[in-house]
DSSP file (Angstrom, degrees, kcal/mol; ACC not computed):
  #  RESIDUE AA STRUCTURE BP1 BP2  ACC     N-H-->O    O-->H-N    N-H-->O    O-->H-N    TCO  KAPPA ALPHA  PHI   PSI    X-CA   Y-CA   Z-CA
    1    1 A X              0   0    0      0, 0.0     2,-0.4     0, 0.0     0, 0.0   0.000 360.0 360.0 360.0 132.9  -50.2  103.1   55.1
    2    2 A X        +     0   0    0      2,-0.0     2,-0.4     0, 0.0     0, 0.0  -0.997 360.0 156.4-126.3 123.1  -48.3  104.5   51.9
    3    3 A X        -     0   0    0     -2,-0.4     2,-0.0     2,-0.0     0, 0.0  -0.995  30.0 -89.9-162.7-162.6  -45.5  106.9   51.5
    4    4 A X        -     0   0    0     -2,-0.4     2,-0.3     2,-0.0    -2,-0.0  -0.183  13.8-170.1 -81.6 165.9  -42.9  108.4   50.0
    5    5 A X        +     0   0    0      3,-0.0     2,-0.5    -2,-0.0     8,-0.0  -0.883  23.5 157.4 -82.9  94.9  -39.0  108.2   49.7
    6    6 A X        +     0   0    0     -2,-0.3     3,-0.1     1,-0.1    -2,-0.0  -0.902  57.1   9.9-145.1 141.4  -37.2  110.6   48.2
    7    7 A X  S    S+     0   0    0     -2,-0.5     2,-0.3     1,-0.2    -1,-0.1   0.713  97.8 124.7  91.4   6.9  -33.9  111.8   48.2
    8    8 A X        -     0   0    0      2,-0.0    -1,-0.2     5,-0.0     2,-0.1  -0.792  59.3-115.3-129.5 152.5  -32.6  108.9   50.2
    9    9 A X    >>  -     0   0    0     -2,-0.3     3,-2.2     1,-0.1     4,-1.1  -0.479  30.7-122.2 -88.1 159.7  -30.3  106.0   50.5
   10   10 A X  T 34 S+     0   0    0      1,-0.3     4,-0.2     2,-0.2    -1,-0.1   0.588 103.8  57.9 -80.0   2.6  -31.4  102.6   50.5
   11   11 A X  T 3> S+     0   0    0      1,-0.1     4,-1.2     2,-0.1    -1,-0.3   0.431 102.7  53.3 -79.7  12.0  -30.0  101.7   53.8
   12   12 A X  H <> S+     0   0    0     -3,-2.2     4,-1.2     3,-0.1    -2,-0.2   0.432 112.3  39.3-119.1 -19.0  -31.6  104.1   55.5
   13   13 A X  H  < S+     0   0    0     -4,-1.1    -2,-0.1     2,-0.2    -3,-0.1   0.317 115.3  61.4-117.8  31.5  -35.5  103.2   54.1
   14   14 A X  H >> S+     0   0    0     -4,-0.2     4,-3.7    -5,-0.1     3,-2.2   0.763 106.5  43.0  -5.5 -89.8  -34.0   99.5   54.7
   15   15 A X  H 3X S+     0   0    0     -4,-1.2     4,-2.0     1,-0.3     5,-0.2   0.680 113.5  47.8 -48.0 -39.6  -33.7  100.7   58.3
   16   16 A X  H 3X S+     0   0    0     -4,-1.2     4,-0.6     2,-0.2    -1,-0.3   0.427 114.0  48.1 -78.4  -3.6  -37.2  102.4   58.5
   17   17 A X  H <>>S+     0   0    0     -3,-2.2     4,-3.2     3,-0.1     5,-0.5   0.800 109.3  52.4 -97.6 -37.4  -39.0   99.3   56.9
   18   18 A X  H  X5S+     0   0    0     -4,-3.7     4,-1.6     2,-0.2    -2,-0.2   0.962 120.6  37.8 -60.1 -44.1  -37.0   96.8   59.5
   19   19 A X  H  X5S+     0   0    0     -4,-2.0     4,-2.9    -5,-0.2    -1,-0.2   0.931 111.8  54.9 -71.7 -32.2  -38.4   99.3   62.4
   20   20 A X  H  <5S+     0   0    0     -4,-0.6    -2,-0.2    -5,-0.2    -1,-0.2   0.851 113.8  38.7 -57.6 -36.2  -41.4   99.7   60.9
   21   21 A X  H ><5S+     0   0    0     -4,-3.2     3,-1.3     1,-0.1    -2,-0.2   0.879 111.4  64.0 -73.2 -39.2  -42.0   95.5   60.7
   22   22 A X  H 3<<S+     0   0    0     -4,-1.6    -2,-0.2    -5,-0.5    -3,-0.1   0.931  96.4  51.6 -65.9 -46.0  -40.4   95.4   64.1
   23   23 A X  T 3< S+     0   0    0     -4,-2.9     2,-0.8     2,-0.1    -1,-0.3   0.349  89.1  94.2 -77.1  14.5  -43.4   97.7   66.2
   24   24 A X  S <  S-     0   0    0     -3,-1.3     2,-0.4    32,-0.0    -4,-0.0  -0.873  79.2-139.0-110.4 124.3  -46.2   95.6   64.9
   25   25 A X        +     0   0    0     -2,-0.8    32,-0.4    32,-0.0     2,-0.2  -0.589  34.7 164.3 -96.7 137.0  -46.7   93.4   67.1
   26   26 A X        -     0   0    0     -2,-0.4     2,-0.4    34,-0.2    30,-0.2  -0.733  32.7-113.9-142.2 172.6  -47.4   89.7   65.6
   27   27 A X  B     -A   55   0A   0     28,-0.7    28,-1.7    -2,-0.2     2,-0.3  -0.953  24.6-158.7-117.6 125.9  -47.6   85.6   66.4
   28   28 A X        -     0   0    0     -2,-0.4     2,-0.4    26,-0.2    23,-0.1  -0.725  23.0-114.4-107.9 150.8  -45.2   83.4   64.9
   29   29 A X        +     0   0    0     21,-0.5     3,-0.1    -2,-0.3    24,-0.0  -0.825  43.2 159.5 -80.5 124.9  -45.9   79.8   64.5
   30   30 A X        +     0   0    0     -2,-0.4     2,-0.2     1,-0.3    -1,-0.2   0.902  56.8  49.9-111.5 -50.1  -43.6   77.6   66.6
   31   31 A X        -     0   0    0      2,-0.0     2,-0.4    16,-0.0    -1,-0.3  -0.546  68.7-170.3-119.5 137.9  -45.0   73.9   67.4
   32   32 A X        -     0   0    0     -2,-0.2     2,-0.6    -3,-0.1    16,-0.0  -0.991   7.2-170.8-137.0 104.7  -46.2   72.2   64.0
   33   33 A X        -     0   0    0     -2,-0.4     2,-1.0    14,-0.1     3,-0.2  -0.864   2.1-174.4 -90.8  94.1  -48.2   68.7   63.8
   34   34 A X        +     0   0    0     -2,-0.6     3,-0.2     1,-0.1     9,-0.1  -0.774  12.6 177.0-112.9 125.1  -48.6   67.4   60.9
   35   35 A X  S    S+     0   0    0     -2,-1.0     2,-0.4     1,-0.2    -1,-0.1   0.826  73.2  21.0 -72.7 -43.7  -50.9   64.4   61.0
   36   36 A X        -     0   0    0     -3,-0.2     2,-0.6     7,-0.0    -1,-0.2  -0.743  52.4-179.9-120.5  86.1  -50.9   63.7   57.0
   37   37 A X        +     0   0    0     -2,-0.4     6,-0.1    -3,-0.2    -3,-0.0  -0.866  16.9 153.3-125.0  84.2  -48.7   64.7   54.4
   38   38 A X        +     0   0    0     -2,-0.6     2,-0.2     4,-0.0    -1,-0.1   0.135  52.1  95.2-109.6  23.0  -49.6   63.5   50.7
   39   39 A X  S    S-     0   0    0      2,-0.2    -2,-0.1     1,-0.1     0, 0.0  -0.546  88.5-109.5-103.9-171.2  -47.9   66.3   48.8
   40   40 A X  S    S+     0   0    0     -2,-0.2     2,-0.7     2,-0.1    -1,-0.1   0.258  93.8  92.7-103.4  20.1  -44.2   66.2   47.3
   41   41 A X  S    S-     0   0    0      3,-0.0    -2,-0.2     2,-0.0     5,-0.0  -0.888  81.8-118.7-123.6 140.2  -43.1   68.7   50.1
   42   42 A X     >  -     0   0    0     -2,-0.7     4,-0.9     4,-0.1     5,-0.1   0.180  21.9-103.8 -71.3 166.2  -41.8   67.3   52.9
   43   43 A X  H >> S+     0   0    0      2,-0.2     4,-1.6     3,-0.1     3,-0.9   0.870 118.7  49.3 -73.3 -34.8  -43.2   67.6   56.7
   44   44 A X  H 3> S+     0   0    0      1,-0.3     4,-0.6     2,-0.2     5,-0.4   0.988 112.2  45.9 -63.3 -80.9  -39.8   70.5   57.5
   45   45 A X  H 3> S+     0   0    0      2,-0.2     4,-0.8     1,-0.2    -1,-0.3   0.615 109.9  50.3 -45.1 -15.6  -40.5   72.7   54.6
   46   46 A X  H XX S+     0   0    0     -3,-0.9     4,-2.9    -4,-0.9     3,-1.5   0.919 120.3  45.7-105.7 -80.9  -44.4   72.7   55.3
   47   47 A X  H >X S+     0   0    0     -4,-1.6     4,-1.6     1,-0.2     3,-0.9   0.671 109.8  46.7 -26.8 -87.0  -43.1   73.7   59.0
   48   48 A X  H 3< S+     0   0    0     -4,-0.6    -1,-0.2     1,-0.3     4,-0.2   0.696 110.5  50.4 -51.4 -34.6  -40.7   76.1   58.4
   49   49 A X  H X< S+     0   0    0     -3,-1.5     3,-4.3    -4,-0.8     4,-0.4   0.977 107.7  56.9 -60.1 -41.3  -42.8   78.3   55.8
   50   50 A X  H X< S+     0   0    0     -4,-2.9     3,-2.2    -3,-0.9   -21,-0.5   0.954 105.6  54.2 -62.3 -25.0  -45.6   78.3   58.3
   51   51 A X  T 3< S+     0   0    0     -4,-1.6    -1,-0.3    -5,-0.4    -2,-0.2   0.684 100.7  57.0 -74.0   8.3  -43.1   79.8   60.7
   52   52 A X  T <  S+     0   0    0     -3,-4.3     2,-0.6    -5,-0.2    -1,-0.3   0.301  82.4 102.1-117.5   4.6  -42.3   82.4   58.6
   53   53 A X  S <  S-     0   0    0     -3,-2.2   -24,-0.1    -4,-0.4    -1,-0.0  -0.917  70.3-132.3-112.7 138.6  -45.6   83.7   58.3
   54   54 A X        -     0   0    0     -2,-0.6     2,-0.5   -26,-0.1   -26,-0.2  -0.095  19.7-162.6 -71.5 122.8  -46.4   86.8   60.4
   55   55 A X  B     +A   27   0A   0    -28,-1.7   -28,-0.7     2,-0.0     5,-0.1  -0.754  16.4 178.9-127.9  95.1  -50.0   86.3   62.2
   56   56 A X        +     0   0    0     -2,-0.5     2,-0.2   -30,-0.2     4,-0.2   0.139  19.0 105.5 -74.3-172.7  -51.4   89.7   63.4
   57   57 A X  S  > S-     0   0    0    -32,-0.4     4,-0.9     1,-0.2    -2,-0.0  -0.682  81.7 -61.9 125.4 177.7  -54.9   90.8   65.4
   58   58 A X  H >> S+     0   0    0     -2,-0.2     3,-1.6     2,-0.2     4,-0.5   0.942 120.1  72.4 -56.8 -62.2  -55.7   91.8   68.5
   59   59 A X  H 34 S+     0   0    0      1,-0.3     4,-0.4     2,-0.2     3,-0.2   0.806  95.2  59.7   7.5 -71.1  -54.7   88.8   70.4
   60   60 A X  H >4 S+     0   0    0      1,-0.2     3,-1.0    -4,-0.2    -1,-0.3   0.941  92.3  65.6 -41.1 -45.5  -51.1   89.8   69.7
   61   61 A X  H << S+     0   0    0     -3,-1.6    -2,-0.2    -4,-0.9    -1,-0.2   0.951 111.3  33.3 -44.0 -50.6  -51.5   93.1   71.5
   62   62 A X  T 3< S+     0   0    0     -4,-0.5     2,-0.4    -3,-0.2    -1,-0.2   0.061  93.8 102.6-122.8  50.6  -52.0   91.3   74.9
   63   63 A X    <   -     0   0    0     -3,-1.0     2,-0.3    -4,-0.4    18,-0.2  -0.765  57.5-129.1 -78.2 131.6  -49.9   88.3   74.8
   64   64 A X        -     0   0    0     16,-1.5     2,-0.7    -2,-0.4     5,-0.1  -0.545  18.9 -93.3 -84.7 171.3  -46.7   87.6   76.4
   65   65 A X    >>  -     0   0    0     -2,-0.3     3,-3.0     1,-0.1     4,-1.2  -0.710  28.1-136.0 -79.3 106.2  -43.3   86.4   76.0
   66   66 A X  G >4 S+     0   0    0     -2,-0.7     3,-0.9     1,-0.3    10,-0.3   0.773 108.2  55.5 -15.4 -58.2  -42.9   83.0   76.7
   67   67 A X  G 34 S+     0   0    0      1,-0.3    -1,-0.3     8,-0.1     8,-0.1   0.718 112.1  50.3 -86.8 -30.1  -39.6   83.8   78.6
   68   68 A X  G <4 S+     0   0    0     -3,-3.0    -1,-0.3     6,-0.1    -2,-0.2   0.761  78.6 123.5-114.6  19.6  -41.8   86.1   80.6
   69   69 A X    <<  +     0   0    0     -4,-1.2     5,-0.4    -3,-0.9     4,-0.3  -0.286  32.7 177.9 -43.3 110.1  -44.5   84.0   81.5
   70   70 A X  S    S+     0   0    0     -2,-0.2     3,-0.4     2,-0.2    -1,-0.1   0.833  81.2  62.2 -66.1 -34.3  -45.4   83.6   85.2
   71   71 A X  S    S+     0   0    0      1,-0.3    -1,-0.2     2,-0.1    -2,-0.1   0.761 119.5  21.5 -58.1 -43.7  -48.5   81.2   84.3
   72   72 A X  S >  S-     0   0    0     -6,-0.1     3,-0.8     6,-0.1    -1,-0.3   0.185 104.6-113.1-137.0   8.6  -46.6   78.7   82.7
   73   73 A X  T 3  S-     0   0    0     -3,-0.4    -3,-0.1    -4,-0.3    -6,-0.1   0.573  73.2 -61.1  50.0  36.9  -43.0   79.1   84.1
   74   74 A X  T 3  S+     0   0    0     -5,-0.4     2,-2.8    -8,-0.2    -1,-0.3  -0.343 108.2 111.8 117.5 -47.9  -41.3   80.3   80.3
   75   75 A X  S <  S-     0   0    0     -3,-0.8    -8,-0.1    -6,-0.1    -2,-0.1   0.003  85.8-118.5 -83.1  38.8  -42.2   76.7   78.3
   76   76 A X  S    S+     0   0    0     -2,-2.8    -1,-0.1   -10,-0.3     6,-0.1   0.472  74.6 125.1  75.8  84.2  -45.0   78.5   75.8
   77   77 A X        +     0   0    0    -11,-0.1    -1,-0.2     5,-0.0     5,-0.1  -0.330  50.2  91.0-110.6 -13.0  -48.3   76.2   77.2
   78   78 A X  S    S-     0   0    0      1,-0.1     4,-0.2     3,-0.1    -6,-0.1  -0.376  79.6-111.5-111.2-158.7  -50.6   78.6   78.1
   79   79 A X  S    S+     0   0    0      1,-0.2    -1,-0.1     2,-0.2     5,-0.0   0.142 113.7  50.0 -86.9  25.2  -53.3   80.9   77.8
   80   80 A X  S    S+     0   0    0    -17,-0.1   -16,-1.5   -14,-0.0    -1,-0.2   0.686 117.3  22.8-119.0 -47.1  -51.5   83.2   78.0
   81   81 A X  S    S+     0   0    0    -18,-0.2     2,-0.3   -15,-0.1   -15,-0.2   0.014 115.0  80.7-109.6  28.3  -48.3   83.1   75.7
   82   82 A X        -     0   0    0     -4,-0.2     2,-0.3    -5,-0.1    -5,-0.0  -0.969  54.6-170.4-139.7 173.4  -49.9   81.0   73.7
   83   83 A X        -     0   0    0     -2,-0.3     2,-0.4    -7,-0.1    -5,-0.0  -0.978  17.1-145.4-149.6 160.1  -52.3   80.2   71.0
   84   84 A X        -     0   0    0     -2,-0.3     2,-0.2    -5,-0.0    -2,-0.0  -0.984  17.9-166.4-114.8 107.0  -53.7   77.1   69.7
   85   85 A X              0   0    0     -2,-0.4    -2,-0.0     1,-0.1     0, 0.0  -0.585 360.0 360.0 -53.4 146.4  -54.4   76.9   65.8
   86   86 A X              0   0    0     -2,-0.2    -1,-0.1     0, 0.0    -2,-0.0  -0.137 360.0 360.0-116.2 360.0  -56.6   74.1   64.0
């Protein structure tokens, strides 16, 4: 998707990019292992970036909210509000 701006202030195509990010519905990383670590950044910084990146697909679409999981009674462990990366 591309468009324009024009004439406008920047809190206001701020606000349309923050809504725009906001309806796409995405997977965050929460739970982190890391088994091995031989680089010079430590096992929290390797964590935290991965949580900060956005993981989209289909999958997202029909997922729930942890908090409103019946399956698993809120605590994120199932197939249902969850997914398992390797």
């Amino acid at each position: 998707m591309k468009f324009e701006l024009r004439d406008t202030d920047s809190c206001i195509a701020n606000a349309l990019r923050h809504i725009m990010i906001a309806e796409v519905p995405t997977i965050a990383i929460d739970l982190v292992e890391i088994e091995g670590n031989s680089s010079v950044l430590n096992d929290e910084f390797i964590s935290h970036r991965l949580g900060l990146l956005p993981l989209t697909g289909e999958r997202a679409m029909s997922m729930r909210f942890s908090r409103d999981c019946d399956a698993c009674d809120g605590d994120g462990q199932c197939e249902y509000c969850s997914v398992e990366l390797n």
